[in-house]
Structure formats: C-alpha cells, structure tokens
C-alpha positions in Angstrom: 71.9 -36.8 -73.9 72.8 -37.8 -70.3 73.0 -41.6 -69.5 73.7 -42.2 -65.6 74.2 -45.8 -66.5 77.6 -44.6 -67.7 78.7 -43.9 -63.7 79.2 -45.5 -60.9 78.5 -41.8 -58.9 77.2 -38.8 -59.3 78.6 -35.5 -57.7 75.8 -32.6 -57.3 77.0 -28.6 -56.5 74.2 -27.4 -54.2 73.8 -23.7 -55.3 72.1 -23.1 -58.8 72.1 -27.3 -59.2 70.2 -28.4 -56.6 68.5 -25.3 -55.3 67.1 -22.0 -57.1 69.9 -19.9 -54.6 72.2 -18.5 -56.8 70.6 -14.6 -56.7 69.5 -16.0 -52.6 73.0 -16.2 -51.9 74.1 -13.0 -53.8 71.4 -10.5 -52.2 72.6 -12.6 -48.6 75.8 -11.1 -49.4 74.8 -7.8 -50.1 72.7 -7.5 -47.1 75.1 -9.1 -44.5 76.9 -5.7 -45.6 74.5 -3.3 -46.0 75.9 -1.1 -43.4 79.4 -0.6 -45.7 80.0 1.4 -48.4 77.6 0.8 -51.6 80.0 0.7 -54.2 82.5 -1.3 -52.5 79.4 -4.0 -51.7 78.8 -4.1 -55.2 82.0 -5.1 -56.2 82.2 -8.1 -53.4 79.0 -9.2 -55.3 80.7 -9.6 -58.3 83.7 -11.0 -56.6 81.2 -13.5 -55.1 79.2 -14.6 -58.4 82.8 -14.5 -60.6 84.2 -17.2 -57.8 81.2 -19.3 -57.4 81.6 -22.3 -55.1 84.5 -20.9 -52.8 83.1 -20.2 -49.4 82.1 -17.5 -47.5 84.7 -17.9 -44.4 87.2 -17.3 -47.7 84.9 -14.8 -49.6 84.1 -11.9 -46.4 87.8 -12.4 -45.4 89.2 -11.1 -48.9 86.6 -8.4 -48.2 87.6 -7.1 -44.8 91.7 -8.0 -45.4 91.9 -6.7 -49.8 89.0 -4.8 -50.6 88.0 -2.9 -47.2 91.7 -3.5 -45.9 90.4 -3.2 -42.1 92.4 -3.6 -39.4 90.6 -6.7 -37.1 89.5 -8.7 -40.0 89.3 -12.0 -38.5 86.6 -10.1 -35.8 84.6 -8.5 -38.8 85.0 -11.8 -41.0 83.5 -13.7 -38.4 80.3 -11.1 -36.9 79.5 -11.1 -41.0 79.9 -15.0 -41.2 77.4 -15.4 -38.1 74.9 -12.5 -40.1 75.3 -14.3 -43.2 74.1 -17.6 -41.7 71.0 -16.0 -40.2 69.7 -14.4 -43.5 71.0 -17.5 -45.7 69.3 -20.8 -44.0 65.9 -19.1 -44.0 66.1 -18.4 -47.7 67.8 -22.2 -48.2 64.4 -24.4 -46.6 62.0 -21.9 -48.5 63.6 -21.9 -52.0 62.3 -23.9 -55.1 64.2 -26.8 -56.6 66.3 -26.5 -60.1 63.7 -27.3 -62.4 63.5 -31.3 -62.7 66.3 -32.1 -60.1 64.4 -33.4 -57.3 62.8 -36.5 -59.8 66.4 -37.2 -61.2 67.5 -37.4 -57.6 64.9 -39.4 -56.4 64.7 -41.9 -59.9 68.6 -42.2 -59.6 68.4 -42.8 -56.0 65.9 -45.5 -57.1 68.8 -46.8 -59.5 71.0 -47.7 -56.5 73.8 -45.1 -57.7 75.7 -43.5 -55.0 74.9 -39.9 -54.9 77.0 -37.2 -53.4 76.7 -33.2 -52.7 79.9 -30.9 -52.6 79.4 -27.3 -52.4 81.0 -24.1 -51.1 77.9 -23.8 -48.5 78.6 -24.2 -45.1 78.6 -28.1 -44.6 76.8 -28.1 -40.7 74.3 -25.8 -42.2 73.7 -27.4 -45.5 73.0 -31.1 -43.4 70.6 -29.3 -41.7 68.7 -28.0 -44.9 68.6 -30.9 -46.5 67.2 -32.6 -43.6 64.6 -30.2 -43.3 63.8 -30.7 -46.6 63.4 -34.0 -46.3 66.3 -34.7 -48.9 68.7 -35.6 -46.9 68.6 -39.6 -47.1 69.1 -39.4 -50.9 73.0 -38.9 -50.7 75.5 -40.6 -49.0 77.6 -37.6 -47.9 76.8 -34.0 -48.2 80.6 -32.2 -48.3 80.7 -28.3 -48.0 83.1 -25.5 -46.3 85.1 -25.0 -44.6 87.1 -27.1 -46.7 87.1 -26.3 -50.2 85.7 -27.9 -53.3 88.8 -29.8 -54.2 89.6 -31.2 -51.2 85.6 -32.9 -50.8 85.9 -33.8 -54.0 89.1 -35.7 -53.4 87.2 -37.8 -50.5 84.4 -38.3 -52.8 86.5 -39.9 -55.7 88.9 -41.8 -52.5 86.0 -43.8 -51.4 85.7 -45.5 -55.2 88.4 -47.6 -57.2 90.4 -45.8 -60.3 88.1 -48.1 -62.4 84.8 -46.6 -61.3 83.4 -43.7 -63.1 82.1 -40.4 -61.8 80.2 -37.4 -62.9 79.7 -34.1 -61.6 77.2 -31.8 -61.9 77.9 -27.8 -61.3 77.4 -24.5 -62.6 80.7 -22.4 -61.8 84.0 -22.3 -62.5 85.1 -24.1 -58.9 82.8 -27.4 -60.1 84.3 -27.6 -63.0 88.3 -27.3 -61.8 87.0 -30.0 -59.0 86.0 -32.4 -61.9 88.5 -31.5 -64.2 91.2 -32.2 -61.2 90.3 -35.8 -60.1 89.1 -37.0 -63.8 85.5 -36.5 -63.7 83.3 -35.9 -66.3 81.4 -32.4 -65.9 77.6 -31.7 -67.1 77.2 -27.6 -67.0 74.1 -26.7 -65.2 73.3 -23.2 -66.9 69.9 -22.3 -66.4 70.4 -20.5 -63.0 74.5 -20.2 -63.2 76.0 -16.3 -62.4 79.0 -18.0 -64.3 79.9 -15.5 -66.9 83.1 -16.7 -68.4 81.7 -20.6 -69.0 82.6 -20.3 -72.3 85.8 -20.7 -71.4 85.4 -24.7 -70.4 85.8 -27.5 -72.5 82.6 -28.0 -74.6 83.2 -31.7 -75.1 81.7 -31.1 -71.2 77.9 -32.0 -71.9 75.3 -28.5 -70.8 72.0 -28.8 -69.8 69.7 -25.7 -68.7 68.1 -27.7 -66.1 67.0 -31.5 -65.3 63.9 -31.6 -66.9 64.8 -33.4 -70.1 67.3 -35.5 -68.3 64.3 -36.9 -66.6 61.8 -37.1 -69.5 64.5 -38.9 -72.0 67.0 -40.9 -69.7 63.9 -42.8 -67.5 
C-alpha cells in the first residue's frame, strides 16, 4: 500500500492521473485531422496513445514530416497545433477527476509535501486549466511541453537534495522512463492508461487503478 510519508515530493502526469482525458485527448487528435485521410488518422492515434506523454508540437510533426511526408510541415504542424488547442482546453475544464485524486491532492497538500505536475500537455495551457479549476495552488510548479518529460523532471528532482525522496505518479511509458531516469520511485496509474505494453515495466513499481484506496487506507 502507498505511504507518502516515505517522500519528500510527489510528481503527478496530468493526463489519465489527474484528469479523466486520456480518450479526450485521443478523439482531439482525431478531429484536429478530420479533413486527412481516415486510415492514416487512425494510425497517428495509435502513434499518439503508444507514445503517451510526448507532446503534441513533437507528435503532429512526425505526422506531417513521416507519415503524411508533406512538403511545408512546420506550416501544417503549427495550423493543427493552434486547432488542437481550441478543441483540447474545452474538453480539459469540463472533464471529471481520476477517481479519488482530487482528496489525495488536497489531504497531501494538507501534509505539507511539495507536490509537482509534469506532463506532455502544453505547459501555458495546462496553468490555465488548473487555475480554472481551482487546482492550481496545490502544486508548486506545473511543468509541461514544449520541453519534454525528462527535461521537467530533471528541474523537479534539481530543486531537492540527493538525500530527499521522490515519487511519481503516471500512466505511460514516458512517466515511467522520467522516474526511472532521475531515481524515482513509480506508482502505475492504470485505470484510465491507453498504455498497452505496461507489462513490460518493472513490477517491483507499485499499480494502483485509481486513488480511491490510497485515500481510504493511507489517511
């Protein structure tokens, strides 16, 4: 079972951990491109949920410049991006919470440990989510794209000493690298992860469906 008196911080994905936007994001996707051809949307989809957590400035330009092979990518990356963001924050302030995760975030808030968000979303965008969601004050830095998940994760884990203890919560395979790389410990969110291969991960790594238990049993 989960103890958070065991770390100093906490690291939280956004997508599938904090929010029910997993299959949000993926139709977002889908419709950003609705205008190309079906079959090749389809497989960006899968692209998207097989590399979960890498953004979307990364994720439409491997679409336009490998899949599509179009000749003005960096033109069609960027009128997608813009779409993308349209269609995407709307869903982002409506969505329902991961089952549980708002009261762990609150109670451990309570707790006086650090809390911190790293995600693939658009950073600008996911700050202004949050703060319309009244969420916002409950971490002290929400990290997202352009830079990627290693790279936030790295200024998450500078601000501590080696000797203090972290833990981060995801649901793909670009959480768990991020942890893995800068000696977190990982807790598998899988009740809402489009993570496939997770078997694949080290199962010393503690999996929980959803916060709900965590809440009931640790407080």
């Amino acid at each position: 079972m989960f103890d958070s008196s065991k770390y100093d911080y906490l690291v939280f994905d956004c997508d599938g951990v904090i929010l029910n936007s997993n299959r949000l994001k993926s139709k977002a996707f889908s419709d950003t491109l609705r205008s190309e051809p079906y079959k090749l949307v389809n497989s960006f989809v899968d692209y998207h949920q097989k590399h979960g957590g890498i953004s979307r400035y990364e994720k439409f330009r491997y679409y336009f410049s490998e899949m599509k092979k179009s000749p003005d990518v960096e033109k069609k990356t960027r009128d997608a991006i813009l779409r993308f963001a349209t269609i995407v924050k709307k869903g982002l302030i409506g969505c329902s919470y991961v089952p549980g995760v708002l009261e762990f975030l609150k109670q451990t808030n309570l707790r006086g440990i650090p809390l911190f968000v790293v995600s693939g979303s658009d950073e600008k965008e996911l700050i202004s989510v949050f703060r319309q969601r009244g969420i916002l004050n409950l971490f002290k830095h929400v990290y997202g794209s352009p830079l990627n998940k290693n790279d936030n994760t790295e200024k998450v884990v500078q601000r501590f000493s080696a000797q203090k203890k972290g833990c981060f919560f995801g649901d793909s395979k670009s959480d768990y690298t991020a942890a893995s790389t800068y000696g977190l410990d990982f807790v598998f969110v899988s009740g809402l992860s489009e993570w496939k291969e997770n078997n694949k991960f080290n199962h010393s790594n503690e999996t929980i469906k959803n916060f709900l238990n965590i809440c009931t049993k640790t407080y």
